[in-house]
C-alpha positions in Angstrom: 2.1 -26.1 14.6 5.0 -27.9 12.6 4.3 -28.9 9.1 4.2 -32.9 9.7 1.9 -32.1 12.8 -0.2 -30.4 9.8 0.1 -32.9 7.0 -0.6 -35.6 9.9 -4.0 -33.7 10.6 -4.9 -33.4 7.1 -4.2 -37.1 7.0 -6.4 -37.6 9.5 -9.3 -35.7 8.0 -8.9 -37.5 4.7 -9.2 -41.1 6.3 -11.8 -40.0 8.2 -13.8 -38.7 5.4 -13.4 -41.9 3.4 -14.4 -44.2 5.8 -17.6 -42.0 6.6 -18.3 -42.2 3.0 -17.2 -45.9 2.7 -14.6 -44.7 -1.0 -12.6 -47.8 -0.4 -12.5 -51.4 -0.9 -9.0 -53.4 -0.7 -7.7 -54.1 -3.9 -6.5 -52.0 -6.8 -7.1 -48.5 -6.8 -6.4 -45.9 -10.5 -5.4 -42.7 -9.0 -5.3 -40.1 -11.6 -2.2 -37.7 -11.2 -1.8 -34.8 -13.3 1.5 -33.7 -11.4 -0.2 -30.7 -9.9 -1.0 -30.0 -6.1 -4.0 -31.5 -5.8 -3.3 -34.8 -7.4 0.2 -34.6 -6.0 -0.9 -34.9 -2.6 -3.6 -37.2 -3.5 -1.3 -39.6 -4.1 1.2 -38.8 -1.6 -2.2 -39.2 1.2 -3.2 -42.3 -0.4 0.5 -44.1 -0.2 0.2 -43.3 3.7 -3.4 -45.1 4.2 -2.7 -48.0 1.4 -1.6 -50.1 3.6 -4.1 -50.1 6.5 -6.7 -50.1 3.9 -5.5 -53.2 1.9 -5.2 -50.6 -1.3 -2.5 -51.8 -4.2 -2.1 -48.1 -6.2 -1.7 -47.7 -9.7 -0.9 -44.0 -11.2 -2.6 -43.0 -14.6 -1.6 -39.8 -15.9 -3.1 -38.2 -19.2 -1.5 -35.8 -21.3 -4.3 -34.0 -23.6 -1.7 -32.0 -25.6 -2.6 -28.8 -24.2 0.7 -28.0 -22.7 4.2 -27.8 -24.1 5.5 -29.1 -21.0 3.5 -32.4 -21.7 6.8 -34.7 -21.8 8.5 -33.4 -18.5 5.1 -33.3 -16.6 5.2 -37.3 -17.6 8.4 -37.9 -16.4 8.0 -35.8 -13.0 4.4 -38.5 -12.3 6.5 -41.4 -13.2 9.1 -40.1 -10.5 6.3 -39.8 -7.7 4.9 -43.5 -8.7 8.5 -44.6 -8.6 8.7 -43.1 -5.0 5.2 -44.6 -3.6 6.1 -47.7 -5.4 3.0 -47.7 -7.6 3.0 -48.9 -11.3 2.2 -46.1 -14.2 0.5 -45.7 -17.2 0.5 -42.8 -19.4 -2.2 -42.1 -21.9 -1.6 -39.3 -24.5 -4.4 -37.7 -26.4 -4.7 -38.1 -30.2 -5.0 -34.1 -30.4 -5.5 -31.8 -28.8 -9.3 -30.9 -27.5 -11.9 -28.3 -28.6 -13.1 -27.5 -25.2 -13.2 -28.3 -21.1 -15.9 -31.1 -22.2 -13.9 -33.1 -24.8 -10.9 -32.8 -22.6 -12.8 -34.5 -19.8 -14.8 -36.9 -21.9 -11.1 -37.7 -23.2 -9.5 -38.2 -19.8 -12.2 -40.3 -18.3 -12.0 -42.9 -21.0 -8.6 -43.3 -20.4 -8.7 -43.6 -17.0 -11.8 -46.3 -17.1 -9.0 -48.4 -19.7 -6.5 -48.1 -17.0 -9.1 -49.1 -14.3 -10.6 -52.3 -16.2 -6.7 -53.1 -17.3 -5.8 -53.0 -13.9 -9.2 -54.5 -12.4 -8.9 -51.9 -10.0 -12.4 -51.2 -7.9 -12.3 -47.7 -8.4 -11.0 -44.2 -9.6 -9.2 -41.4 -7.4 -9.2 -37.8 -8.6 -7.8 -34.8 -6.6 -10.9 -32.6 -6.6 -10.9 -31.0 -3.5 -13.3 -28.8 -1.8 -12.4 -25.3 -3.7 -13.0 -27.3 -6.7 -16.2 -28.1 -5.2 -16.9 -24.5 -4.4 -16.3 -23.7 -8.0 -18.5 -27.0 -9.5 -21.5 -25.2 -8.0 -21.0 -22.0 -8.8 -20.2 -22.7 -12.2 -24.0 -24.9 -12.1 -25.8 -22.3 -10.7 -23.9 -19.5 -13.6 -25.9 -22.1 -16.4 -29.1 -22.2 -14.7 -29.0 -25.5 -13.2 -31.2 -28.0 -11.1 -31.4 -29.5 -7.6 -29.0 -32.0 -9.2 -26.2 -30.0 -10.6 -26.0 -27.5 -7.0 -25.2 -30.9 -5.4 -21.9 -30.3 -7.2 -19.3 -34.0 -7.7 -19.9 -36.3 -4.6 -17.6 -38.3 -2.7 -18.3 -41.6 -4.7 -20.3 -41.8 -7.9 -20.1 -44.4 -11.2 -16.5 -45.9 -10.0 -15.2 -42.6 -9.2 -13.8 -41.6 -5.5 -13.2 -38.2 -4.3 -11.6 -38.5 -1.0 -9.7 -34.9 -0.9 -13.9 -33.1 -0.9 -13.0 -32.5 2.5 -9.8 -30.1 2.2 -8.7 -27.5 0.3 -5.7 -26.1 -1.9 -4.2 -24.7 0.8 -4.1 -28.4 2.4 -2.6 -29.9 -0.5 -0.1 -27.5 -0.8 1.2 -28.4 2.7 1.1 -31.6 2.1 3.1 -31.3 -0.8 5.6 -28.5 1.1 6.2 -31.6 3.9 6.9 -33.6 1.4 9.7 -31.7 0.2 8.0 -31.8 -3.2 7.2 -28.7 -6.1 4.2 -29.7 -7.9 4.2 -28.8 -11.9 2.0 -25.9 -12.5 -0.5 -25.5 -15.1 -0.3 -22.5 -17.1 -3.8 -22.9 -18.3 -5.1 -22.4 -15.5 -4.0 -19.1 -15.4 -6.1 -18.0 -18.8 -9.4 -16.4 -17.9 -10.7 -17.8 -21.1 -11.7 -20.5 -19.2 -15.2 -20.0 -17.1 -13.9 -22.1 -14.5 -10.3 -20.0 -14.5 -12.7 -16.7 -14.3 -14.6 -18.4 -11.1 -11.4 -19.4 -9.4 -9.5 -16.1 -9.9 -12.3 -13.5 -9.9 -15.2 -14.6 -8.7 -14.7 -16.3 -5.4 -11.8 -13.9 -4.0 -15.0 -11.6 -4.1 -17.0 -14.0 -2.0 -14.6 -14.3 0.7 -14.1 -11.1 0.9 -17.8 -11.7 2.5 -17.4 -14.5 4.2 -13.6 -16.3 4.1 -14.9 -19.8 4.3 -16.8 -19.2 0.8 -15.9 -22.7 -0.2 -17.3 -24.7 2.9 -20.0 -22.8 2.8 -20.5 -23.7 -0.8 -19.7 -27.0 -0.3 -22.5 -27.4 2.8 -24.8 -25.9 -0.2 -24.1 -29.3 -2.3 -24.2 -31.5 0.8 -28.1 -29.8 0.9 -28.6 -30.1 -2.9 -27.7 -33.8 -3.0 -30.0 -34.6 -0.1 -32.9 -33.1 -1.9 -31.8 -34.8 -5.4 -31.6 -38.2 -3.5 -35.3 -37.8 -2.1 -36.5 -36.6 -5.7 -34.7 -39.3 -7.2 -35.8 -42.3 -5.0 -39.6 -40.6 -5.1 -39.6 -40.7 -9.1 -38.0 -44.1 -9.4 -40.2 -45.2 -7.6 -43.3 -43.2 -9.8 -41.5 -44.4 -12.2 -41.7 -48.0 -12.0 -45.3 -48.0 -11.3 -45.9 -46.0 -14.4 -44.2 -48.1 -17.3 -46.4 -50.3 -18.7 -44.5 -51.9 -21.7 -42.3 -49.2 -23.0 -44.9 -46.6 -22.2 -44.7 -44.2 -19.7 -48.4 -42.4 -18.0 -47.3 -38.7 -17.2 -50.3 -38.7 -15.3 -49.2 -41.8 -12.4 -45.9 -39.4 -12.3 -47.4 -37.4 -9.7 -48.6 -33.4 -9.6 -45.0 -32.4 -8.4 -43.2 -30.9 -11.7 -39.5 -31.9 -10.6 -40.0 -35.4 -9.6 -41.9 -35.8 -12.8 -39.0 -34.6 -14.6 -36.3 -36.4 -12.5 -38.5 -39.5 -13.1 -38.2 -38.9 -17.5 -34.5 -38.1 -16.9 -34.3 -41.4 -14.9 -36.2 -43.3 -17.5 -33.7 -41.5 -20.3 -30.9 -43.0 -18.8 -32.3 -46.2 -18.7 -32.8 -46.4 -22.1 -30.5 -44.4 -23.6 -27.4 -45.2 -21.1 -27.2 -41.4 -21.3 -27.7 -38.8 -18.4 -29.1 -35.4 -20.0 -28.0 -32.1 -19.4 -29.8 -29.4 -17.5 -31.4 -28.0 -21.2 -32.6 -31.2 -22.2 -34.0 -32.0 -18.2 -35.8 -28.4 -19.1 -37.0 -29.6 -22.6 -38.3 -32.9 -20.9 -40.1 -31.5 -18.4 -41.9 -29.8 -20.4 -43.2 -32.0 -22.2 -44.0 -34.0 -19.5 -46.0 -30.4 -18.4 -47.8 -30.8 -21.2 -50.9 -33.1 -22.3 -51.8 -31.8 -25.8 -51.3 -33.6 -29.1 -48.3 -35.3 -29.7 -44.7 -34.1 -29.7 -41.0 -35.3 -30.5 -37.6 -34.5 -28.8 -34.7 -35.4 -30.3 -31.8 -35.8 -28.1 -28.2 -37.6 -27.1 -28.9 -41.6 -27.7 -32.2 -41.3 -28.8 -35.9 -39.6 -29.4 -38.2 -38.7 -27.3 -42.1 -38.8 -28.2 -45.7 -37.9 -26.6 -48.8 -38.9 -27.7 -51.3 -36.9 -25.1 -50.4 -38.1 -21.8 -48.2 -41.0 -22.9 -44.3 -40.9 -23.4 -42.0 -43.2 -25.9 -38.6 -43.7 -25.5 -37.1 -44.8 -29.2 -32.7 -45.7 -29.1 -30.9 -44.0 -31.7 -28.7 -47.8 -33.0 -25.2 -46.7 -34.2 
């Protein structure tokens, strides 16, 4: 099998997967590009469907001043823009982040400014289905629910995920018939890192079990996010018919303790515009468990408060 009889298969699979899980609308499109394989080929896949899809592509890359390298990774993302004839914008942090979460939070914002700059309908990123793999592994590690097993899905809040169905070893050969050398990280190298540590030691473990680990992990979140949808249309609903101005009755939640605690978490983000971790789901819930006295959570965006079997959401104002 010759390499563009390869890359044209994998092109194949990825335009198939986003028209399964409807990613695309015609008009602008932000497609995040670190200069690494995964983005790399990202882009490169998305230049080849653009055009049957009505898709106009604009590159943002971020540079969260973690790497040394920072100025010629810029310039190499410019050069593939300049060679799919998409515009570019570069963000650059103010410093450098304290951990995986700021550098996220960071990288998001930016790419939502280049998203409502450009008007675009949504946000591409390069995860692919290793990075699936190690989503959920790194979920169940901190102990989490139904929710966090479902892992990142193809489409959520404005962002699109059309490489979930491949892996590394496809976006390296689409990159390879490309005739192009992705930058490398060297961060991703440092087992410091608990995703670095899940990537390099703990799934080479788990295909020495089974080699197709990461579809089987990624069938795992398939599962998970079936389950979450049912719990989470279920305690919307309970949810709805249990606010009575502001106040929630734990009691028209239903017996069932996770769609009683999906339906609080639901309710938090209402209010709050927040979605709570899997600690603060745990805290929640149990007070939703409970039916005693009167308690008070505080937590992101606001407080939480039970009098008995009646539950208060209270906004923190900035």
């Amino acid at each position: 099998m010759t390499s563009s009889t390869t890359s044209q298969q994998i092109r194949d699979t990825v335009r198939r997967f986003a028209l399964e899980h409807d990613l695309f609308k015609p008009g602008g499109l932000v497609v995040a590009v670190s200069g690494g394989v995964d983005s790399t080929a990202l882009l490169l896949l998305l230049a080849d469907l653009a055009p049957g899809i009505g898709l106009v592509l604009h590159v943002a890359h971020f540079d969260h001043r973690l790497r040394r390298t920072g100025a010629a990774d810029a310039q190499f993302v410019s050069g593939l823009a300049a060679r799919v004839g998409a515009t570019i914008r570069a963000g650059r942090a103010e410093r450098a982040p304290k951990s995986e979460d700021d550098a996220r939070r960071a990288r998001y914002a930016f790419l939502e400014r280049v998203a409502a700059e450009r008007r675009a309908t949504a946000i591409a990123t390069g995860h692919t289905r290793d990075d699936q793999a190690e989503t959920v592994l790194l979920h169940l590690t901190r102990g989490s629910g139904i929710g966090g097993l479902a892992g990142m899905r193809p489409s959520r809040e404005g962002i699109v995920r059309p490489l979930l169905c491949i892996g590394r070893a496809e976006t390296a050969a689409v990159c390879a018939a490309a005739g192009i050398a992705p930058r490398e990280d060297p961060t991703n190298r440092s087992l410091r890192y608990a995703r670095n540590r899940i990537r390099r030691r703990v799934l080479p473990e788990l295909a020495a079990i089974n080699p197709q680990v990461s579809s089987a992990l990624a069938r795992v979140a398939d599962a998970a996010a079936d389950i979450a949808a049912s719990h989470r249309e279920r305690a919307v609903a309970l949810l709805d018919a249990a606010t009575r101005d502001g106040a929630i009755d734990l009691d028209a939640l239903g017996a069932d303790p996770a769609v009683r605690e999906e339906a609080l978490a639901v309710a938090w983000e209402r209010a709050t515009g927040r979605v709570l971790s899997a600690r603060h789901r745990e805290a929640v819930g149990a007070q939703g468990a409970r039916g005693d006295g009167h308690a008070a959570l505080d937590l992101p965006g606001g407080r939480l408060t039970r009098e008995h079997r009646e539950v208060r959401i209270q906004v923190h104002t900035e």
